[in-house]
N, C-alpha and C positions, 0 to 999 in steps of 0.2 A: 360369403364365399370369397377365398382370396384365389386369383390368379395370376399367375406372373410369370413372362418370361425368362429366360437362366439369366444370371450376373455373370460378366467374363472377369476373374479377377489373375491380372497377368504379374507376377512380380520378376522383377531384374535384380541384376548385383553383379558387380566385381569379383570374377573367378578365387572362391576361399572365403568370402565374405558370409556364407552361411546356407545362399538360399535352397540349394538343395536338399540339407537336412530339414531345414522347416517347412519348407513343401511336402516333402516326404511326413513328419509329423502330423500336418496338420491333412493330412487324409486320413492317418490312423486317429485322429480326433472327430476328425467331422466328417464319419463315415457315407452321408448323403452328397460330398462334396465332387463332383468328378474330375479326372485328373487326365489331362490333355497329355498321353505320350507324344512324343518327339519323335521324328526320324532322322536320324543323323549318318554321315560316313564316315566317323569316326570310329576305331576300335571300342571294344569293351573296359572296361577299367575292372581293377578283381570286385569280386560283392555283386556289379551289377546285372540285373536279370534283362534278357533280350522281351521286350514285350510289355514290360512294368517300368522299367527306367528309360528305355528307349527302343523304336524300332532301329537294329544295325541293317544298312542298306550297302551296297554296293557305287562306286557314284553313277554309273550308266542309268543303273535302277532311281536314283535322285533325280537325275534331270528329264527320266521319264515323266516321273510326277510333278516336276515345274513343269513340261510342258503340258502336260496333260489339264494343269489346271487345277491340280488335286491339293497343293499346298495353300494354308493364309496367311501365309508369312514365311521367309527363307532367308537366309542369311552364310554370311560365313566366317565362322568364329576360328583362328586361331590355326589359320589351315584347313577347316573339317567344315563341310557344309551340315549346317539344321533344318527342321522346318515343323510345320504344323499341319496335323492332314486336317481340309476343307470339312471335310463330310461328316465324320464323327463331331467335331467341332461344334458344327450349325445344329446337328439333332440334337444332343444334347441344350445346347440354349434353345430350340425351338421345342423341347418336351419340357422346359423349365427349371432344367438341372442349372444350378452351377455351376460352373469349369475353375480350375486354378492352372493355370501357366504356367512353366517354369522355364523364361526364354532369356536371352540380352536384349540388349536394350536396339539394337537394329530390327528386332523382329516386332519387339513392343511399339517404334514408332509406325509401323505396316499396319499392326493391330489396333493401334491408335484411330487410325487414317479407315478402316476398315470395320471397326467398333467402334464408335466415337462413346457409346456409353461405356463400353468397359473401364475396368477401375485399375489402375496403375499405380503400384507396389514399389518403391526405390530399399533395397537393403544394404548397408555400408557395416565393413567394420570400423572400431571406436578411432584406428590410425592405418597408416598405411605400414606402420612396421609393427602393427598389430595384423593384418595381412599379408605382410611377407611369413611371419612368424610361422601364420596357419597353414600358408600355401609350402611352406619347409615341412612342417612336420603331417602332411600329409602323403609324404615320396613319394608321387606318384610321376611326378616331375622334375628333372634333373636343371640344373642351376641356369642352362639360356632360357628352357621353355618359363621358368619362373621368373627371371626379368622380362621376360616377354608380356607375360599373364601380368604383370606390376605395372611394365608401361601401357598397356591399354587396359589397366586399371585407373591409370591419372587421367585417362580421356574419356574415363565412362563416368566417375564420381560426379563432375558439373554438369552429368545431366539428371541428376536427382531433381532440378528443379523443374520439369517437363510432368514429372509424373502426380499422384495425386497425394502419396503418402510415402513418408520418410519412415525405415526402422534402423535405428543405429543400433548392431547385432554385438553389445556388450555381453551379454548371458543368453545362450537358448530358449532358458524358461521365461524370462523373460522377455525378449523377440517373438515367442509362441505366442504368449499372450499380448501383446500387442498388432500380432497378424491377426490373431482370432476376434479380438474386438474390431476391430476394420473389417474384417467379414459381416459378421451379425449384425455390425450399425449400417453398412451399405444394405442389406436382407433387408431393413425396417423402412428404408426411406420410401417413402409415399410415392415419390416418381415411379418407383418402380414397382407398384402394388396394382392392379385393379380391384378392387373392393363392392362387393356389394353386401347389402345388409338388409335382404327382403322382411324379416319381420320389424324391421324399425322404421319401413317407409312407411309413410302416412298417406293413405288414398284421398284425394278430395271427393 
């Protein structure tokens, strides 16, 4: 019988760098995988669903839940406060679910310091003007907020070396499949297995 408690697997990136789609993917691949919403006080962007992509909160209502205690991480990206609620979090790893994260890298170091097992995910695109490119033809943002989202993208890239694994996001399908093997090969490693194998024990 194996038992195990959940894997927390948190990945970051550089605003356009990808990781939102491949988080989003890789729950429609690994459907047992669960996916840690966010609560943010940031607006809606078009596509995205209140509930699935994020809870939209109010800030009053935000800083209810830092005080409350209810957040494992909070930060504030870009103007707009994050976070991650406490409670759905710990069941899920205390039922043995896995979690996938999809935070910055300010939340990641809290989660770090707060999970020391969890596995930490760094995603870069191949340049930085291969990331302006993405973050242009995405309009969602008009030409300060994307030199903004660039320069605190030269401040997040050196810290890919804090975390556990590097994906340099040249191709999606590509990226996918290199998220997905770092998933499956973390799922195997013995640390995190308890094992037992009552017909192979030998009584004296």
């Amino acid at each position: 019988m194996i038992r195990r408690r959940g894997t927390l697997f948190v990945v970051s990136a550089p605003s356009g760098a990808g990781k939102t789609t491949l988080c989003r993917e890789m729950r429609q691949r690994l459907n047992d995988l669960a996916y840690s919403v966010s609560v943010t006080t940031r607006l809606p962007r078009p596509a995205e669903i209140a509930g699935t992509d994020f809870h939209f909160v109010d800030e009053p209502t935000f800083r209810a839940m830092l005080a409350g205690n209810a957040l494992a991480e909070w930060a504030t990206v870009h103007g707009n406060l994050y976070g991650t609620p406490a409670a759905p979090l710990e069941a899920a790893l205390r039922d043995g679910r896995d979690v996938l994260l999809d935070i910055d890298t300010q939340g990641a170091a809290q989660l770090r310091a707060r999970y020391p097992e969890a596995v930490l995910i760094f995603i870069v695109a191949p340049s930085m003007a291969e990331l302006e490119q993405r973050l242009r033809e995405r309009r969602s943002d008009d030409g300060s907020a994307i030199a903004t989202r660039l320069e605190r993208a030269r401040l997040e890239v050196p810290l890919w070396r804090r975390y556990d694994y590097l994906i340099v996001n040249r191709d999606v399908k590509e990226a996918m499949e290199q998220l997905e093997s770092i998933i499956q090969a973390e799922r195997c490693r013995v640390t995190r297995l308890a094992l037992t194998f009552p017909d192979l024990e030998v009584s004296n």
